[in-house]
N, C-alpha and C positions, 0 to 999 in steps of 0.2 A: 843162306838165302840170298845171298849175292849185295845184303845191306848190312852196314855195320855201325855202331853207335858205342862208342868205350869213352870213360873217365881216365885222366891222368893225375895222378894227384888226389886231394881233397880237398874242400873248400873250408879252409881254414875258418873256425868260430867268429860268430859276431859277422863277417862281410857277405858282402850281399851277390845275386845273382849276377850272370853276365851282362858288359855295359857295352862291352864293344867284340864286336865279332871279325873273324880276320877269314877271304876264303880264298882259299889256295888255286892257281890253275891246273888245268886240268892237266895240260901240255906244255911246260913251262921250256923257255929255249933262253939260251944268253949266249950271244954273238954267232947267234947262228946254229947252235949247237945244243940239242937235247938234255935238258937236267933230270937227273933222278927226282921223280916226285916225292917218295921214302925221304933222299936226304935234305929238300929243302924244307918238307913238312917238320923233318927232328930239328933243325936248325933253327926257324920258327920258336917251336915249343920251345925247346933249350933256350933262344932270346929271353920272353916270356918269363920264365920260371925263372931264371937269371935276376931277375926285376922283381921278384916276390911276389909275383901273381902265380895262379894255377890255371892250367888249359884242361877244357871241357871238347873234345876231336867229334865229328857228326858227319859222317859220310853218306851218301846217299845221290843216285842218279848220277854218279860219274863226279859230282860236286863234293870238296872237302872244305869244312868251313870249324873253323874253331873259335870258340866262344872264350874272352879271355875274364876269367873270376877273380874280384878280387877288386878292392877301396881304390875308389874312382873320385875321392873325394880334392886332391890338389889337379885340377886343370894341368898346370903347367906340366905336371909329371904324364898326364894322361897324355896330352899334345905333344909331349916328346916321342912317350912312346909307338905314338899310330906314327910319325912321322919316319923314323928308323925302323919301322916293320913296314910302311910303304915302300922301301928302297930295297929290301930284302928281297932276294932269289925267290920267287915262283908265288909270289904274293901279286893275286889279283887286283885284291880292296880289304881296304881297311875301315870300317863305320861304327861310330859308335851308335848305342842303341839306346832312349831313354827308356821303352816299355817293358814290362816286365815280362811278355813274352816277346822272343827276338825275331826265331827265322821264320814267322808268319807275320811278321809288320810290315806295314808299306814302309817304314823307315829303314830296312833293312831292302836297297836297288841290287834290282838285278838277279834277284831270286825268284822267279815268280813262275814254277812249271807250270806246261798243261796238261789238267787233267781230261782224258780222250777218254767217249763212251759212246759204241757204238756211230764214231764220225764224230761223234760234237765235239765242240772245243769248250767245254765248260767254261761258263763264263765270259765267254765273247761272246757275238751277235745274235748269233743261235740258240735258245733253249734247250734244255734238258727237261725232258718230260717222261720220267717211270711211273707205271701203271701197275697195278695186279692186286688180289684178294690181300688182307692182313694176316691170313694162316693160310698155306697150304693145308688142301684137304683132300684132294684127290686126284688124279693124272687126267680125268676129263676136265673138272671145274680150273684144273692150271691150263688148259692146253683151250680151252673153249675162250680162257680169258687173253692169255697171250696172242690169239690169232685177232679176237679183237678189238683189244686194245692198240695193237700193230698195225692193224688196217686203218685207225682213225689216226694213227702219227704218232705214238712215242714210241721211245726208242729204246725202252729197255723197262723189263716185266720183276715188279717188285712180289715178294712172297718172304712170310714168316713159316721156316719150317722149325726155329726153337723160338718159343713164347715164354719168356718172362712175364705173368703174368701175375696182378698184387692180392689175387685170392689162389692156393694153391687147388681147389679146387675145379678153376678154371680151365678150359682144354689150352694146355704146355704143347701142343705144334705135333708132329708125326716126327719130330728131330732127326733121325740120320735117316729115315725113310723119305722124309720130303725134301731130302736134301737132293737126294737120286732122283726124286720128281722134276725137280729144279730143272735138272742138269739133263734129262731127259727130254721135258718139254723145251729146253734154253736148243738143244740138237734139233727138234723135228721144225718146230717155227723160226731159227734162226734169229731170236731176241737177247740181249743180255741178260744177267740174270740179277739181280737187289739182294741180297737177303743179309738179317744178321747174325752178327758172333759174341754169344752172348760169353765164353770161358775159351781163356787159351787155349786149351786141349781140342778146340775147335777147330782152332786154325787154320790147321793144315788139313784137313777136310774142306773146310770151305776153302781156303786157296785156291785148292785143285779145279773145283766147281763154279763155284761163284765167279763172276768179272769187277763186282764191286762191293766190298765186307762194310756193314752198316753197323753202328755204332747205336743203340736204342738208348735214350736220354738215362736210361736207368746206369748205364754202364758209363754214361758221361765221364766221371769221376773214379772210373774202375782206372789207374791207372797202370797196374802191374798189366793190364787188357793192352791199355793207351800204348806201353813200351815193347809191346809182344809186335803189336802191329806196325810200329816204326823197321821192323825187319822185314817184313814184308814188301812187295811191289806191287798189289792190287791196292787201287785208288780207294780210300775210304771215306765212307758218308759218316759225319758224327751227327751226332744228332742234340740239340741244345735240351737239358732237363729244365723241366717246368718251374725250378725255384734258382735257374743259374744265372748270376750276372752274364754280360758280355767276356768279360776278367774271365771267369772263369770257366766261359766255350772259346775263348785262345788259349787260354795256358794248355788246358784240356789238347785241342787243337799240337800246340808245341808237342807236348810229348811224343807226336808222332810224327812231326814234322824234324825230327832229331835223325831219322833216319830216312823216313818215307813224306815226301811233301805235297805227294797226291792227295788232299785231301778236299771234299766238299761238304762247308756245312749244312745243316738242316734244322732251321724253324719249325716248332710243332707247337705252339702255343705256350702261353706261361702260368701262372698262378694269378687271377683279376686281382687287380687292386681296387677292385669294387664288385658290388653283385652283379654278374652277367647271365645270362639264362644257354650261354654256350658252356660246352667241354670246359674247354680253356682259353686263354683269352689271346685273339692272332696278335703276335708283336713285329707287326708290322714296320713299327718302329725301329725296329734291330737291322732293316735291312740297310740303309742308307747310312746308319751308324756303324755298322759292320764293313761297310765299305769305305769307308774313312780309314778305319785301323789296319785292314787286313786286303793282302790280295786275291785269297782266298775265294772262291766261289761261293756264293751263298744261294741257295733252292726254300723252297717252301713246301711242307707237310701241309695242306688246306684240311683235311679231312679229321685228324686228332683235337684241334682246336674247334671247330664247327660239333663234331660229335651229330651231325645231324644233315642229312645227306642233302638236302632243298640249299645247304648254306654253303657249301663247297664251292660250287660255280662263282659266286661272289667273293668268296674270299679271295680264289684264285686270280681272277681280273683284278683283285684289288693288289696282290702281292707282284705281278708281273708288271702294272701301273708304278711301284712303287719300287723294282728296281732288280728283281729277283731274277736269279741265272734260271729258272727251271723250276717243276714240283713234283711234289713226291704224290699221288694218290693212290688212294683205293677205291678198287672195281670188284664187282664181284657178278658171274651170271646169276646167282638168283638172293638179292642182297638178306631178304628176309631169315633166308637157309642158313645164313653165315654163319661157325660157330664162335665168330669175337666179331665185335665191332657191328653187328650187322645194320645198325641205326644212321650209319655213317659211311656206307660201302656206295657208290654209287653203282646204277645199269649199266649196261656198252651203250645204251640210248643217252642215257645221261652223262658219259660221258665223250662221247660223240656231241654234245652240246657244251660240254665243257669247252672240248679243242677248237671249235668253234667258236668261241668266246675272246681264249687266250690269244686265238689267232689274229683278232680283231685289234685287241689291246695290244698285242705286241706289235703290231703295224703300227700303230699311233704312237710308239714311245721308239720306232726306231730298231727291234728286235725282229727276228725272224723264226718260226716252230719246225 
C-alpha cells in the first residue's frame, strides 16, 4: 500500500509508552555525499536498543519517525541520550513528548501534513464544507443532491452507502451497491466523494472509490479498523463517539497517524450532561481545546447533535464562530422521504441558507468558504 508501520522489539513489562520520538531525514547527506537511509536508520535503532530502550519504526509520507519506549524516569540519562542521537547520521530531530499520544501533538514540531480535499487545505483559511443525504438511496436522490449542494459551494458530497445502525431493523445502506452510486455520481458531477468504512474487508473497495474513508463515532474505538487504515493514503475523517474524552479521539487519532497522518477530525455531539431537548449535546467546547493539543484539523457534524433540522443553521455559525476547519452535513432533496435521519436532513433551500450564513461568520472571524 506503499505505508508501512512495524514494531521492533517489545515493550518490556511495567514501562510505559513513547516519551521521545527521533525522525529521520528523508535525504540524509554528510560531506556532501549521499547516506543510505537503511544504514542510518539500523544504526539509530542499534544506538537505542544498545541503551535498553526498544524502538517503535512509523513510516509514512516519505517521513520515518521512531518512537523510543521505555523508563524515562532519570532526566539525566534521557538528556544524554537525545543529545548523542542529535549528532547521529541522518537524524533530523530529536523531541521528547510528554502526551500520551505523540505524532498528533502540537509538541511533536514539524509534523504537521496537509490534508487536500478537492483544493482545500484543510485547516488553513479556507473551509471545508461536505454535503449530501445520510444513506445513499438512489442514483437520482445522490446525483439531484451533489449537483446541489455543489452549486451552493461545498466541495465534497458526503453519503452512507453502509449504515451501522443501533436497531438491526433499521435500513443498513444499499452497501456495495451504493457504493458504485457513489463513485458514479462522484464521475458525472465532478464532487469528492465522504463515505464510511465501517469493517476492514472494506477497504480496499472503498480506497478504490471514495477520496476521503470516514470513520462513524461507533468504530472510534474499532482499533484493529484504526491500524488497517494507518496503511492507507486516503485522508481519513474520524469521527469523535458520543461518550469519548478528547484522550481518547487522539489516541484514537494516533493509531492511524502511525502510518497515515491525513487525518481530519469530526465533532457530532456528545452525551448532555444535563437535560437537553436536542440529539446530543454540540461540544463546542472541544474545538478550541482540540486545538491546543493537536494540529490536526478539526470540522463539525451540526446536524447529529441538533437531530432537528430548524437547529442546524445555528449550530453551524456557532461552530465556525468558534474555530472549526469546516462541517460535515446533511441534505437531502425530499427530507421528509429520507429513510434515516430524515428530522435532521436539511432542503438545498435550506441549505443554500446555511452557506450563506457560514459565509457571513466566516468573514467576521477572518476564514474564507
Amino acid at each position: 500500500m506503499g505505508v508501512i508501520t512495524l514494531t521492533i522489539g517489545t515493550l518490556p513489562k511495567g514501562k510505559k509508552g513513547a516519551d521521545m520520538i527521533i525522525v529521520m531525514e528523508r535525504n540524509p547527506v554528510k560531506d556532501g555525499k549521499p547516506l543510505g537511509v537503511k544504514a542510518c536508520l539500523d544504526a539509530v535503532c542499534a544506538y537505542v536498543q544498545a541503551h535498553e530502550y526498544e524502538v517503535d519504526i512509523s513510516r509514512g509520507t516519505g517521513q520515518t519517525v521512531v518512537g523510543v519506549l521505555g523508563d524515562f524516569d532519570e532526566p539525566e540519562k534521557a538528556d544524554a541520550l537525545m543529545h548523542a542521537l542529535r549528532a547521529m547520521d541522518g537524524v533530523e530531530l530529536v523531541q521528547r513528548v510528554s502526551t500520551k499520544y505523540k505524532l498528533v501533538s502540537r509538541e511533536f514540531p514539524g509534523h504537521n501534513p496537509t490534508v487536500q480535499v478537492n483544493g482545500v487545505s484543510v485547516g488553513g483559511k479556507q473551509l471545508l464544507v461536505i454535503a449530501g443525504p445520510c444513506a445513499v438511496e438512489s442514483e437520482q436522490q445522490l446525483e439531484a443532491t451533489a449537483r446541489a449542494v455543489k452549486s451552493q459551494g461545498a466541495h465534497a458530497l458526503r453519503g452512507g452507502a453502509y449504515k451501522p445502525r443501533t436497531s438491526p431493523y433499521s435500513a443498513q445502506g444499499l452497501r456495495e451497491g451504493g457504493v458504485f452510486l457513489l463513485d458514479r455520481v462522484k464521475r458525472a458531477c465532478g464532487l469528492p466523494v465522504v463515505t464510511e468504512v465501517t469493517r476492514i474487508d472494506l477497504i480496499a473497495l472503498l480506497h478504490e472509490r471514495a477520496d476521503v474513508l470516514q470513520v462513524g463515532m461507533r468504530n472510534m474505538a474499532n482499533f484493529e479498523l484504526l491500524s488497517e487504515l494507518a496503511r492507507t493514503k486516503k485522508p481519513v475523517l474520524l469521527k469523535r463517539n458520543i461518550a469519548a474524552s478528547l484522550d481518547d479521539l487522539l489516541l484514537a487519532a494516533e493509531y492511524i497517524a502511525r502510518g497515515n497522518p491525513r487525518i481530519i477530525l469530526c465533532l457530532r455531539g456528545i452525551h448532555p450532561t444535563r437535560n437537553v431537548e436536542t440529539r446530543a449535546q454540540l461540544d463546542l467546547d472541544a474545538i478550541p481545546l482540540l486545538k491546543q493539543r493537536t494540529f490536526l484539523p478539526v470540522i463539525v457534524d451540526p446536524s447529529h447533535p441538533a437531530g432537528r433540522a430548524d437547529l442546524v443553521i445555528p449550530f453551524s455559525q456557532a461552530a465556525i464562530a468558534m474555530g472549526a476547519d469546516g462541517l460535515l452535513v446533511e441534505v437531502h432533496p425530499n427530507p421528509p422521504d429520507a429513510i434515516s435521519d430524515n428530522e435532521q436532513q436539511l432542503t438545498f433551500e435550506q441549505f443554500g441558507s446555511l452557506m450563506t450564513g457560514v459565509r457571513a461568520v466566516a468573514a467576521a472571524v477572518g476564514r474564507t468558504v
